[in-house]
LOLUM-447630 format. One record per residue (C-alpha): x, y, z; residue in three letters. Coordinates in Angstrom, 1 decimal. Each point is the difference from the previous one (the first is absolute). Example, Ala and Ser with C-alpha at 12.3 -4.5 7.8 and 13.67 -1.06 7.14 Angstrom:
<recs>
REC        u        v        w   resn
REC     12.3     -4.5      7.8    ALA
REC      1.4      3.4     -0.7    SER
</recs>
This chain:
<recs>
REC        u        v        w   resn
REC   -114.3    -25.5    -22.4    UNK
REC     -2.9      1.0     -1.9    UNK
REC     -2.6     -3.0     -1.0    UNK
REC     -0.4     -1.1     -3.3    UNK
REC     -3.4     -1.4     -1.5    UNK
REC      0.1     -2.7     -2.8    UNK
REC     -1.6     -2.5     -1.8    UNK
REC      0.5     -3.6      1.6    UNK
REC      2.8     -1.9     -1.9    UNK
REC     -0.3     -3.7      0.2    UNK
REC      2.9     -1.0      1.8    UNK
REC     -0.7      2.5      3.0    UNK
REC     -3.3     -1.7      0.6    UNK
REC      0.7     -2.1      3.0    UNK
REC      1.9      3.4      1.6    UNK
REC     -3.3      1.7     -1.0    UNK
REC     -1.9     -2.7      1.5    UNK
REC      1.5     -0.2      3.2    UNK
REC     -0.6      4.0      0.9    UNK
REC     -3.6     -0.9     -0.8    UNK
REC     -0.2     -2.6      2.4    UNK
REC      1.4      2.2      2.7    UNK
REC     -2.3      2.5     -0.7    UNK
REC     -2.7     -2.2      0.9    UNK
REC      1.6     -1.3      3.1    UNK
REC      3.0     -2.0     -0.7    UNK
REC     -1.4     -3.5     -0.3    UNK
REC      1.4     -1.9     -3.2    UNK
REC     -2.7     -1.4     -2.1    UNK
REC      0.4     -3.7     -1.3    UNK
REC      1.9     -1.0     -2.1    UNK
REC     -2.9     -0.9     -2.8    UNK
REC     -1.4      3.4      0.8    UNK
REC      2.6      1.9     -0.9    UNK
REC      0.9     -2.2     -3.1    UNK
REC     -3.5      0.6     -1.4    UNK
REC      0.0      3.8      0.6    UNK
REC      3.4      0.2     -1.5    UNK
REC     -1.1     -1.9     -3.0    UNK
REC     -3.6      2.9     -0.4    UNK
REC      2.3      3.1      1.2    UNK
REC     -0.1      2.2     -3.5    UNK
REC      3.6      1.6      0.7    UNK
REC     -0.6      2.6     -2.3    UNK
REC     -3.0      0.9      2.0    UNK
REC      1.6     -0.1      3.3    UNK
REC      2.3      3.3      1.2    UNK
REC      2.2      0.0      3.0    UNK
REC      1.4      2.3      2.2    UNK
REC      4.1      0.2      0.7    UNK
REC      2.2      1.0      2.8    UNK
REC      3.2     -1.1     -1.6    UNK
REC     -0.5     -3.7      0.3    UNK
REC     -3.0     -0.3      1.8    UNK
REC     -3.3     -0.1     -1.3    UNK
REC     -2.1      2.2      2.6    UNK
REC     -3.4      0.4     -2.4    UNK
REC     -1.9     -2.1     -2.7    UNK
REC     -2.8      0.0     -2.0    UNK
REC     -1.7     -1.9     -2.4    UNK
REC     -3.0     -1.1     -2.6    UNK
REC     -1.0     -3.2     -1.7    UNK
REC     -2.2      0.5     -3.1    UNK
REC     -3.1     -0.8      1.0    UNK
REC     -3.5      0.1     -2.0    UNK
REC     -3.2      0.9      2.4    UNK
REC     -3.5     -0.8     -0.5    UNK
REC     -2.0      3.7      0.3    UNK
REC     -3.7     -0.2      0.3    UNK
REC     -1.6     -1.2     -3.5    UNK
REC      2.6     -2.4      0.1    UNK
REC      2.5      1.7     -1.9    UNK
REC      3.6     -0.8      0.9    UNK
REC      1.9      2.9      0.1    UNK
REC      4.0      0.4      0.0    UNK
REC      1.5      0.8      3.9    UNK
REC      2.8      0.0      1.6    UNK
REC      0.6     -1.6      3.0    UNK
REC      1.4      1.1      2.5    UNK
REC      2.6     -1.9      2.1    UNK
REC      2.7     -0.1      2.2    UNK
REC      0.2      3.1      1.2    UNK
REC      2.0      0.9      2.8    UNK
REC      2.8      2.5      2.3    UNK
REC      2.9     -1.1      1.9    UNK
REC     -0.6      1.1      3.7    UNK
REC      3.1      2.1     -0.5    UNK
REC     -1.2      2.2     -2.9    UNK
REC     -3.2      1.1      1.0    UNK
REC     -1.4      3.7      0.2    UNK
REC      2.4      0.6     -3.2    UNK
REC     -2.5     -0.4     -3.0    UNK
REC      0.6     -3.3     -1.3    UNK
REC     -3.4     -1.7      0.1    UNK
REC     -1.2      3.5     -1.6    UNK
REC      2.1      0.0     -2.4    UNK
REC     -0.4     -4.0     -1.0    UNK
REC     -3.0      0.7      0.0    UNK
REC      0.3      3.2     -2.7    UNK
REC      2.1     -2.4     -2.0    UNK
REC     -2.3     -2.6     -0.3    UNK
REC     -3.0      2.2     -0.6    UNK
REC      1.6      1.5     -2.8    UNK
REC      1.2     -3.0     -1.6    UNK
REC     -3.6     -1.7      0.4    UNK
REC     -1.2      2.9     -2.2    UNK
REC      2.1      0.0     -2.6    UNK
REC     -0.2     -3.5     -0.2    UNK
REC     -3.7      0.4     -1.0    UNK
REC     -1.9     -1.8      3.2    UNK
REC     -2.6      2.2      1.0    UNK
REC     -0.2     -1.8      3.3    UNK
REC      2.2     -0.8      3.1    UNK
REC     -0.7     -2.4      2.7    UNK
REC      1.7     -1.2      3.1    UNK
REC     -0.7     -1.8      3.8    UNK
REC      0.9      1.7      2.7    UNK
REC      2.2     -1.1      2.9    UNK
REC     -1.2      3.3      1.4    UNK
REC     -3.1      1.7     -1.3    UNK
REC      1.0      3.8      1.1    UNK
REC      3.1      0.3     -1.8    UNK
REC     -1.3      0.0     -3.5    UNK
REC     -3.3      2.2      0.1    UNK
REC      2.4      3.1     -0.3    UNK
REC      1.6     -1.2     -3.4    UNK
REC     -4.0     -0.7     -1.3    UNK
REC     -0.9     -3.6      0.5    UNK
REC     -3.6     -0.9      1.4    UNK
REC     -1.2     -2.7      1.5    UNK
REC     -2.0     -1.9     -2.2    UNK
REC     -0.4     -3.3      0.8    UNK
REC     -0.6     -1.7      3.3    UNK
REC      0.5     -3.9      1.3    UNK
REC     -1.7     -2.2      2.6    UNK
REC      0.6     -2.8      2.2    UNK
REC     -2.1     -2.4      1.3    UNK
REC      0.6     -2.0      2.7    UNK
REC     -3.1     -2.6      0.3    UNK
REC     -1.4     -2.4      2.8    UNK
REC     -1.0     -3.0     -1.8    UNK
REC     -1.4     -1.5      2.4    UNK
REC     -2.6      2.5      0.5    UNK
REC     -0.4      1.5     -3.2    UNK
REC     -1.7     -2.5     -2.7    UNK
REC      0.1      0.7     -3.9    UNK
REC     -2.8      0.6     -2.0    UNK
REC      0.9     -1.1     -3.9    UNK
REC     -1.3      0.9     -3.4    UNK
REC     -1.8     -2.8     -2.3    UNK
REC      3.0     -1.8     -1.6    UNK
REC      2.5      0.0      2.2    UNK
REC     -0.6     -4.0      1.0    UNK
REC      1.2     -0.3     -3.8    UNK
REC      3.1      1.5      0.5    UNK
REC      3.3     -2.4      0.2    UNK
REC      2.5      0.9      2.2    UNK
REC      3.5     -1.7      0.0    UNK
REC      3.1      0.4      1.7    UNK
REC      2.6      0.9     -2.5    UNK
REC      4.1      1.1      0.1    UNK
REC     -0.2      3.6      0.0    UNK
REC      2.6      0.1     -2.6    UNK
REC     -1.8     -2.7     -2.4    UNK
REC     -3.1      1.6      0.2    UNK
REC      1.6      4.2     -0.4    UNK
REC     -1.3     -0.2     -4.0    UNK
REC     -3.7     -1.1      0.9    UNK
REC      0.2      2.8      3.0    UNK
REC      1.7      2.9     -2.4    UNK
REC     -2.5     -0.4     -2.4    UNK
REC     -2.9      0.3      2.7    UNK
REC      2.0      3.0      1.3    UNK
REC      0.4      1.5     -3.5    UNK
REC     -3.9     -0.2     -0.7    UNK
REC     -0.7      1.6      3.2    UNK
REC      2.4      3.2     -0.9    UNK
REC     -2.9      1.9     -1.6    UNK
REC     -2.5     -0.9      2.1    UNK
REC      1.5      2.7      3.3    UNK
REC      1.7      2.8     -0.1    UNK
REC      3.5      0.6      1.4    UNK
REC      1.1     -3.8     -1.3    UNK
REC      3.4     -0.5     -1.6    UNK
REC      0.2     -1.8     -2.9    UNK
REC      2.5     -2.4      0.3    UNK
REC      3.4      0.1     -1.9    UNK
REC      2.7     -2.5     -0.7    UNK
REC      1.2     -1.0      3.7    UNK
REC     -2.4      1.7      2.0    UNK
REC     -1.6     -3.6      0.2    UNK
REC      2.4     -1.3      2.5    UNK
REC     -0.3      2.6      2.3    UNK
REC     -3.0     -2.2      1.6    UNK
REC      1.5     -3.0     -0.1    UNK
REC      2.3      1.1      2.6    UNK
REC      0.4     -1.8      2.8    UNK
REC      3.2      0.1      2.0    UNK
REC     -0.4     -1.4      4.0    UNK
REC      0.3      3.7      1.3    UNK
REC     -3.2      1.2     -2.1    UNK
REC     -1.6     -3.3      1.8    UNK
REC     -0.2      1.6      3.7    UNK
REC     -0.1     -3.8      1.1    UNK
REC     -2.7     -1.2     -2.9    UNK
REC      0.0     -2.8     -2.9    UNK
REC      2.3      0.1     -2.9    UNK
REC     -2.6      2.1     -2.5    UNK
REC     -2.9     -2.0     -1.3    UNK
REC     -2.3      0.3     -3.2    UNK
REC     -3.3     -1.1     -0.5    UNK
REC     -1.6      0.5     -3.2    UNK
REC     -4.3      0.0     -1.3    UNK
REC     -0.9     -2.0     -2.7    UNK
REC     -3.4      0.7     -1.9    UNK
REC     -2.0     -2.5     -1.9    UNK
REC      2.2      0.1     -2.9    UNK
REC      3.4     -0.9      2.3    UNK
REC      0.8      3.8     -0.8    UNK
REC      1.7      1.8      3.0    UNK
REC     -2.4      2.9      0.6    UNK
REC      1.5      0.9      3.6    UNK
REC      3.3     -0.4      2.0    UNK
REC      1.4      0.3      3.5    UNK
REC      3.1      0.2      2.0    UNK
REC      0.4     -0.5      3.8    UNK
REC      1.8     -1.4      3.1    UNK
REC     -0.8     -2.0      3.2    UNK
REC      1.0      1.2      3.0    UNK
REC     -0.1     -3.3      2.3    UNK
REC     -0.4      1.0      3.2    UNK
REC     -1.3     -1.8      4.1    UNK
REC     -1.1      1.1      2.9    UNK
REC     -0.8     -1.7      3.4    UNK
REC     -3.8      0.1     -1.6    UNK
REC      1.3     -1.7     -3.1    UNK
REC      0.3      1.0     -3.3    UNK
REC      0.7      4.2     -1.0    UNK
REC      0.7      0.1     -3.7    UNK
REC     -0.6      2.6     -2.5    UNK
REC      0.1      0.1     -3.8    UNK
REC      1.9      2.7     -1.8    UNK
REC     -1.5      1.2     -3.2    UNK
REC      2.8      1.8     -1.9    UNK
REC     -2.2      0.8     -3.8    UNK
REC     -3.6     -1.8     -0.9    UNK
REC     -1.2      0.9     -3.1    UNK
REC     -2.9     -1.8     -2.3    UNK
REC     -1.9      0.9     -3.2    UNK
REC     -3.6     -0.6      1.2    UNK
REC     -1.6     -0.3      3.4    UNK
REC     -0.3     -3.7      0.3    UNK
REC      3.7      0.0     -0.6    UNK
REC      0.6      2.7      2.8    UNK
REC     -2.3     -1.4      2.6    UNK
REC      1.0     -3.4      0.0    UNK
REC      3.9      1.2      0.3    UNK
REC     -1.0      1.5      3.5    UNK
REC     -2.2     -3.1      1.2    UNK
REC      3.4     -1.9     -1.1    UNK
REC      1.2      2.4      2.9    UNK
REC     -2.3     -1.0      2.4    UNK
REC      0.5     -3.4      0.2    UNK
REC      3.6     -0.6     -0.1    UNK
REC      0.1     -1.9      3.1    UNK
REC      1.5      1.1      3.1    UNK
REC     -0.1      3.6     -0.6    UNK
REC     -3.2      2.5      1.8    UNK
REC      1.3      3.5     -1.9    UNK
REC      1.0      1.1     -3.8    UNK
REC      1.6      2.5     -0.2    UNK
REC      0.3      2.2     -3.4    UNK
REC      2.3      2.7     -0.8    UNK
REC     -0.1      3.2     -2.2    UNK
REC     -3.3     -0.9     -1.6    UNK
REC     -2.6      2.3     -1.8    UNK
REC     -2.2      2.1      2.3    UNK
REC     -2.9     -1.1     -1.4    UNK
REC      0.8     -3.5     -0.4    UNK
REC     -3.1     -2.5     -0.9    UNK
REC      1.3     -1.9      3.7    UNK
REC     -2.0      2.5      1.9    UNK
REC     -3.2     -1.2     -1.5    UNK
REC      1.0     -3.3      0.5    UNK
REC      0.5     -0.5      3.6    UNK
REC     -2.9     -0.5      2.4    UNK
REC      1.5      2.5      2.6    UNK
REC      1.5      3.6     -1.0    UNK
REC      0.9      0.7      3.6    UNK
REC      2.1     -3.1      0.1    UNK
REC      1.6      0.4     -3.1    UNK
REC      2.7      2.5      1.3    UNK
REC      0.5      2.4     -3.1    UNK
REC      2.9      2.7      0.4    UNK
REC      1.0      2.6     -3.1    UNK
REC      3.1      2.4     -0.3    UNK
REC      1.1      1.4     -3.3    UNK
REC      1.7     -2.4     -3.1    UNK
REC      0.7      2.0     -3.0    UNK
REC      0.5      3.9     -0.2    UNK
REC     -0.6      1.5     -3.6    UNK
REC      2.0      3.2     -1.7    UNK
REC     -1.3      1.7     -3.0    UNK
REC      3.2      0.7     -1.9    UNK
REC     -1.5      1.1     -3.2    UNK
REC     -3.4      1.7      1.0    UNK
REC     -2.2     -0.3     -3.3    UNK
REC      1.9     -3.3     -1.3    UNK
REC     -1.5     -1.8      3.7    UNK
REC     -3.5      1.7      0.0    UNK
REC     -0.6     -1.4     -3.9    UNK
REC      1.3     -3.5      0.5    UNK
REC     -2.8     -0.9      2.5    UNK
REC     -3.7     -0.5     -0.4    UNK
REC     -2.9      2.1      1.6    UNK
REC     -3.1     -1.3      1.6    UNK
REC     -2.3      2.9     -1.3    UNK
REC      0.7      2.8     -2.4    UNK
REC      1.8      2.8      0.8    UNK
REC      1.2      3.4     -1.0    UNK
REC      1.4      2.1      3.1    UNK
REC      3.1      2.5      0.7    UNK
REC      2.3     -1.0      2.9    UNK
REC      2.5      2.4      1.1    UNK
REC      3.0     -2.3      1.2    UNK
REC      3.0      0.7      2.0    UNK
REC      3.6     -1.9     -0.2    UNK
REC      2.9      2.2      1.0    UNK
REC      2.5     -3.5     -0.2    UNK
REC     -0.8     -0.1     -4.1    UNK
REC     -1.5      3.3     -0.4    UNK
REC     -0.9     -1.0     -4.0    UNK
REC     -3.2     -1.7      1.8    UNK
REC     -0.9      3.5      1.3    UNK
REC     -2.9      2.2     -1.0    UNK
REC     -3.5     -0.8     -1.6    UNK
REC     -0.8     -3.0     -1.9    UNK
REC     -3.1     -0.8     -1.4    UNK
REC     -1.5     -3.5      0.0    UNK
REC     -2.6     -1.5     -2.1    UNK
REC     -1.3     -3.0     -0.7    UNK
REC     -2.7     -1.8     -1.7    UNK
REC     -2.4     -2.6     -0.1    UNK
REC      2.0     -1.1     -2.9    UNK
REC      2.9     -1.0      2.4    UNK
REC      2.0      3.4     -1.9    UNK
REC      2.2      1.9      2.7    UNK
REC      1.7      3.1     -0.7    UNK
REC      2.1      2.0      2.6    UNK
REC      1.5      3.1     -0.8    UNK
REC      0.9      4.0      1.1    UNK
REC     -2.5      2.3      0.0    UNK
REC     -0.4      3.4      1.1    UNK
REC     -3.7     -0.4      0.9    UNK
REC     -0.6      0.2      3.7    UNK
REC      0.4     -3.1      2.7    UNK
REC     -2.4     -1.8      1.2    UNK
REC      1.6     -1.9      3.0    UNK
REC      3.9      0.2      0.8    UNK
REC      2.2     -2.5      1.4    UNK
REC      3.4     -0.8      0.7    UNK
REC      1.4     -2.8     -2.3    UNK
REC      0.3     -1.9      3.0    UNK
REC     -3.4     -0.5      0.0    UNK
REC     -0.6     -0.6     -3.1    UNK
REC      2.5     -3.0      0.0    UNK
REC     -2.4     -1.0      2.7    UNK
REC     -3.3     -0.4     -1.9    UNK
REC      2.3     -0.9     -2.7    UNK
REC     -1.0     -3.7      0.0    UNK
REC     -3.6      0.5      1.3    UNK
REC      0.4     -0.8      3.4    UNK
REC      0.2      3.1      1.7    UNK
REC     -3.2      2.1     -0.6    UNK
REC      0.5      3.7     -0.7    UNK
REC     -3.1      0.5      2.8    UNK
REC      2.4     -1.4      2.5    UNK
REC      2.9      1.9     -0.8    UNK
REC     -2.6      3.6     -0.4    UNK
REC     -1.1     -1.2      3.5    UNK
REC      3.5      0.0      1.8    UNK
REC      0.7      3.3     -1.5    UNK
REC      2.4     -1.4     -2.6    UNK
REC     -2.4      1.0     -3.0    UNK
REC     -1.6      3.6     -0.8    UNK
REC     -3.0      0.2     -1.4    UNK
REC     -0.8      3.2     -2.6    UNK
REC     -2.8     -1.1     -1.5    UNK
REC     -3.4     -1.5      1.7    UNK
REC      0.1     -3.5     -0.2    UNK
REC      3.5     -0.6     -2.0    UNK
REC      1.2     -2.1      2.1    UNK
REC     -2.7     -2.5      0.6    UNK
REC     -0.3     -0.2     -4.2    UNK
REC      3.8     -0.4     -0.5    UNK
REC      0.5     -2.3      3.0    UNK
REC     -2.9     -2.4     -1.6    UNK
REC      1.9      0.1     -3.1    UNK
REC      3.3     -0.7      1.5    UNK
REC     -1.3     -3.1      2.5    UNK
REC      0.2     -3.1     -0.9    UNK
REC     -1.7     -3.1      0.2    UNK
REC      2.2     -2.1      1.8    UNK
REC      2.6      1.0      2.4    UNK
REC      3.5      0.0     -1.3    UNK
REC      2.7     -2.2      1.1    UNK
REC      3.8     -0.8     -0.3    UNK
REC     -0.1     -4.0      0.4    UNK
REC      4.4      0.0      1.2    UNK
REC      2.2      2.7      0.6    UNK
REC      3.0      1.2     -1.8    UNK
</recs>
């Protein structure tokens, strides 16, 4: 029977849903889990994959809109739920999902797509980079010590219900947005998605806790949500605090969050998860070495629509260079595009016939995309050709930015 690819309808979801969970091992996620991703699943967005009955492929994209560098947010789509039944592999289906959904992000007018990757090798071939990276820290308290900014003694901390205190914590989030690139801006619903908190997602921990930062005014500048993981040993006490998102507007605000973390009582480690790589901790603690930090790869760009992506972000210096670039998978990126910008903040990319300057594959490019990936690294590993002296040095100083790019929750 041949397979048939189509556009989710609403009442196959939960049949659609299902395959996707076997895909990625066969264990049923809770029952508030799947409610809220049934509830952001854009239908018309998501394509499936038929053998008769049986859904054996899916794909899909929410609407998402990304802070680039300059603090522009740009239309993407991201990517999500992609998967292959065990029994339809080696037969083109996640190639030809993923042709589908190219396509469609491009006439739908997002220059940009994005996606996590359950496995990072799969989607280099069909042009995503990796562009941004996350860390965890695992931390001795009680042999590293805290060194705070002026201020923070000011800050008012209180224990709040994570649910009466999500408005005071989305608009922290929201003013944040603009501040890193590779941040979603939230949309209707996406809100919940950390407030969830079913007793598998717990590993043995609290119920999910909130604790919010208060400045002079009563204002909440800063937020945070964790769990306790009680623990004993012969020796007494082994507990650990799990730091699920801490955000604040100001360093006060920030630091005195993490001394909160310190001294919750019978615990010795906090542990963070899927935080920035250059987070403001590390310049907090008293003892690098003890603060284990660990980084593997968050959020992989694709430049759908070449030109459309390389004008919505800002540049660090001017700029007016050729770059040859190669994309078989959407061949309307290919060729030689010319890139300028100006002090002005003015970008301009578009085809030329003059000679390049440096040549790429778009995979790289989706890499520096966000400004976390320099173009000196990627030259160095071979990934980059230089064909002018020093063009990639002056490009890759345009393209960095100044703080690394982060995705805050997955998708």
């Amino acid at each position: 029977m041949a397979l048939e690819m189509r556009e989710l309808q609403a009442d196959e979801w939960d049949v659609w849903y299902d395959h996707l969970e076997l895909a990625f091992g066969g264990v049923p996620e809770s029952p508030a889990e799947r409610k809220l991703y049934k509830s952001l699943t854009e239908t018309e967005r998501s394509l499936g994959v038929w053998d008769g009955e049986n859904c054996v492929g899916s794909a899909g994209a929410f609407s998402f809109r990304l802070s680039v560098p300059g603090g522009a947010l740009v239309p993407a789509a991201g990517v999500t739920m992609v998967g292959v039944s065990p029994t339809h592999r080696r037969r083109g289906v996640l190639t030809s999902l993923m042709r589908r959904q190219l396509d469609d992000v491009r006439a739908g007018g997002e220059p940009i797509a994005v996606l996590t990757a359950s496995d990072p090798a799969i989607y280099g071939r069909f042009g995503y980079g990796t562009a941004a990276y996350a860390m965890t820290v695992d931390i001795d308290t009680t042999r590293v010590a805290l060194s705070v900014p002026p201020g923070t003694d000011d800050v008012r901390l209180r224990l709040v219900d994570p649910l009466k205190a999500l408005a005071d914590c989305e608009r922290v989030y929201a003013e944040l947005v603009t501040r890193r690139p590779g941040m979603p801006a939230r949309q209707p619903g996406w809100e919940r998605l950390g407030l969830l908190d079913p007793a598998a997602m717990r590993e043995g921990a609290s119920p999910l806790k909130c604790v919010v930062a208060e400045g002079p005014d009563g204002e909440v500048v800063g937020y945070a949500r964790y769990r306790v993981k009680a623990d004993w040993e012969q020796s007494g006490s082994d507990g650990k605090v799990r730091v699920q998102q801490v955000e604040a507007l100001d360093p006060a605000a920030y630091a005195a969050l993490w001394r909160y973390f310190f001294d919750i009582d019978l615990t010795w480690r906090v542990q963070a998860y899927g935080r920035p790589v250059d987070d403001p901790v590390l310049h907090l603690v008293s003892d690098i070495r003890r603060t284990q930090a660990r980084q593997r790869d968050a959020l992989h760009v694709r430049l759908v629509d070449l030109p459309a992506a390389l004008e919505a972000r800002a540049y660090g210096t001017p700029l007016d260079v050729v770059i040859q670039v190669e994309d078989a998978f959407c061949p309307w990126n290919e060729g030689r595009w010319r890139l300028a910008a100006d002090a002005g903040g003015r970008v301009a990319c578009t085809r030329t016939d003059a000679p390049a300057e440096l040549e790429l594959p778009v995979r790289e490019l989706g890499s520096a995309y966000l400004g976390g990936v320099t173009l000196t690294s990627l030259a160095a590993a071979g990934r980059v050709r230089e064909l002018r002296p020093a063009a990639v040095a002056e490009v890759s100083r345009a393209f960095a930015g100044d703080v690394s790019p982060w995705l805050p929750h997955g998708f």
